[in-house]
ZAMI-422092 format. One record per residue (C-alpha): residue number from 0; x, y, z. Coordinates in steps of 0.5 Angstrom, whole numbers, plus 500, padded with zeros to 3 digits. Layout:
<marpas>
num->NUM&xx->X&yy->Y&zz->Z
...
</marpas>
This chain:
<marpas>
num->0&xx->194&yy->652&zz->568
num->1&xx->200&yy->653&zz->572
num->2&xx->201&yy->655&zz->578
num->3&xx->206&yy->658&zz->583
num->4&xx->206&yy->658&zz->590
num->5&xx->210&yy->664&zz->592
num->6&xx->213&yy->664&zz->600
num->7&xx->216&yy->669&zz->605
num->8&xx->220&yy->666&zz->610
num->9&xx->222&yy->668&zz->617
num->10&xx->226&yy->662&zz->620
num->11&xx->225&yy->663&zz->628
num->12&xx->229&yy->656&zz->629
num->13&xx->234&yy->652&zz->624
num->14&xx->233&yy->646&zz->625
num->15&xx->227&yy->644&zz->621
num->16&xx->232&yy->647&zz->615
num->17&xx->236&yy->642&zz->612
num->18&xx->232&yy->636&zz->613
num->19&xx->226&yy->640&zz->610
num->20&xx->230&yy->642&zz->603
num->21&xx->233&yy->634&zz->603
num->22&xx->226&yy->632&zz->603
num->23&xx->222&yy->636&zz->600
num->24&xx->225&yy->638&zz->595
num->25&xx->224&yy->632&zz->591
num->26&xx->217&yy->631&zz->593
num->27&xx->216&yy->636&zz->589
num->28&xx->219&yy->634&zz->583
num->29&xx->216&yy->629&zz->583
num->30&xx->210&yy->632&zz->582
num->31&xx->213&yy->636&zz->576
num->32&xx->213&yy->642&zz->581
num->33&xx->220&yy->646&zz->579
num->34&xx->223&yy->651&zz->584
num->35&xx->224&yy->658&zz->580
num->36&xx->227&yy->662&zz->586
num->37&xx->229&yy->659&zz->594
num->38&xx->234&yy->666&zz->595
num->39&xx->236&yy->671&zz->601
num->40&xx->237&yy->676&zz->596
num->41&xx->233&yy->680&zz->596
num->42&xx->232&yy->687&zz->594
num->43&xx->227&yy->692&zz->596
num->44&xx->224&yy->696&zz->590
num->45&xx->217&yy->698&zz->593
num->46&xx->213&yy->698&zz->600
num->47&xx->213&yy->699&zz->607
num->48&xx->213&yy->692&zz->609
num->49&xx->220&yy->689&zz->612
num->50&xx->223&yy->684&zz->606
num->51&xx->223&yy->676&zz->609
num->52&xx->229&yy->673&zz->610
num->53&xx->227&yy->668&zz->604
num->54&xx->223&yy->668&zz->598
num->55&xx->221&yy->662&zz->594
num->56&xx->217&yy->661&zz->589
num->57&xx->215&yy->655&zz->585
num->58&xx->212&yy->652&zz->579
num->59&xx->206&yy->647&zz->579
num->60&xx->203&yy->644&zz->573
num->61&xx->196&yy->646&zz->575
num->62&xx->193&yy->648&zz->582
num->63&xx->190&yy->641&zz->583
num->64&xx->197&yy->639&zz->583
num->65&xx->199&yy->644&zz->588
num->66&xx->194&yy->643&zz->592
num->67&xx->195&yy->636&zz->593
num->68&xx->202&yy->636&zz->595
num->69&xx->201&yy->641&zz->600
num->70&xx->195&yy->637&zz->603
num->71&xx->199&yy->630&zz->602
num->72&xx->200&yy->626&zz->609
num->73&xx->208&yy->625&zz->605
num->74&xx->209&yy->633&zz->606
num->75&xx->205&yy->633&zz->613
num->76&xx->211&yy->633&zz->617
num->77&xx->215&yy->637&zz->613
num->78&xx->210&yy->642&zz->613
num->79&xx->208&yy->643&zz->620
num->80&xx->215&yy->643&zz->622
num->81&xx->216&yy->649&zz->618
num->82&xx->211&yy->652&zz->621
num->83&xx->214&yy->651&zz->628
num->84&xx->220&yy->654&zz->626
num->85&xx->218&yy->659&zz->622
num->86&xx->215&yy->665&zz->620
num->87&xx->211&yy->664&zz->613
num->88&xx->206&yy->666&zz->608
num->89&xx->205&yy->662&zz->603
num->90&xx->200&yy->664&zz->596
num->91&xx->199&yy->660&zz->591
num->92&xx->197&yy->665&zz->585
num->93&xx->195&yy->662&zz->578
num->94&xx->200&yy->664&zz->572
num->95&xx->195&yy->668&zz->569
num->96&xx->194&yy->676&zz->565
num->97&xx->186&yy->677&zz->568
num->98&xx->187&yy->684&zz->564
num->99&xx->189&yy->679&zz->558
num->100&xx->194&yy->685&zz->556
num->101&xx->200&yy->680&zz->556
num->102&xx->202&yy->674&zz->553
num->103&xx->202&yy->668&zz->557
num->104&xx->206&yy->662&zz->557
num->105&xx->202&yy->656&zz->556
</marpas>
């Protein structure tokens, strides 16, 4: 089952930016992940909470996939540069209907 890995991103120091997206990028490429969002636009429709200043969702081809990059010794200092830099949240969320109400992508 697919998987998505859905961040809010709240830069705090630059630096780690460039390098980050050059790097990793194709890190997650090759392991058939696929960026579906990486955007500042982002428009409030509902809620109390401040919208970040970056969202980023992700498309893995299962969990396990997901869960191997991000524990990866290639993404390791990658990751914690992020996280020294930054304000994240980061989810994974499985492409799912629990409900079964609607039709699902394979």
């Amino acid at each position: 089952m697919k998987h998505y890995a859905v961040a809010e991103i709240d830069v705090t120091d630059p630096a780690w930016v460039r390098d980050y997206v050059e790097q990793v990028t194709p890190m997650v490429e090759r392991r058939g992940g696929r960026y579906l969002a990486r955007t500042a636009q982002i428009s409030k429709i509902e809620g109390e909470r401040t919208p970040p200043q970056t969202y980023l969702i992700i498309e893995w081809p299962s969990k396990e996939v997901a869960d191997e990059f991000y524990e990866s010794e290639e993404y390791r200092p990658y990751r914690e540069r992020r996280q020294a830099g930054a304000r994240n949240e980061f989810l994974l969320v499985a492409g799912e209907d629990i409900t079964g109400a609607a039709a699902t992508l394979p």
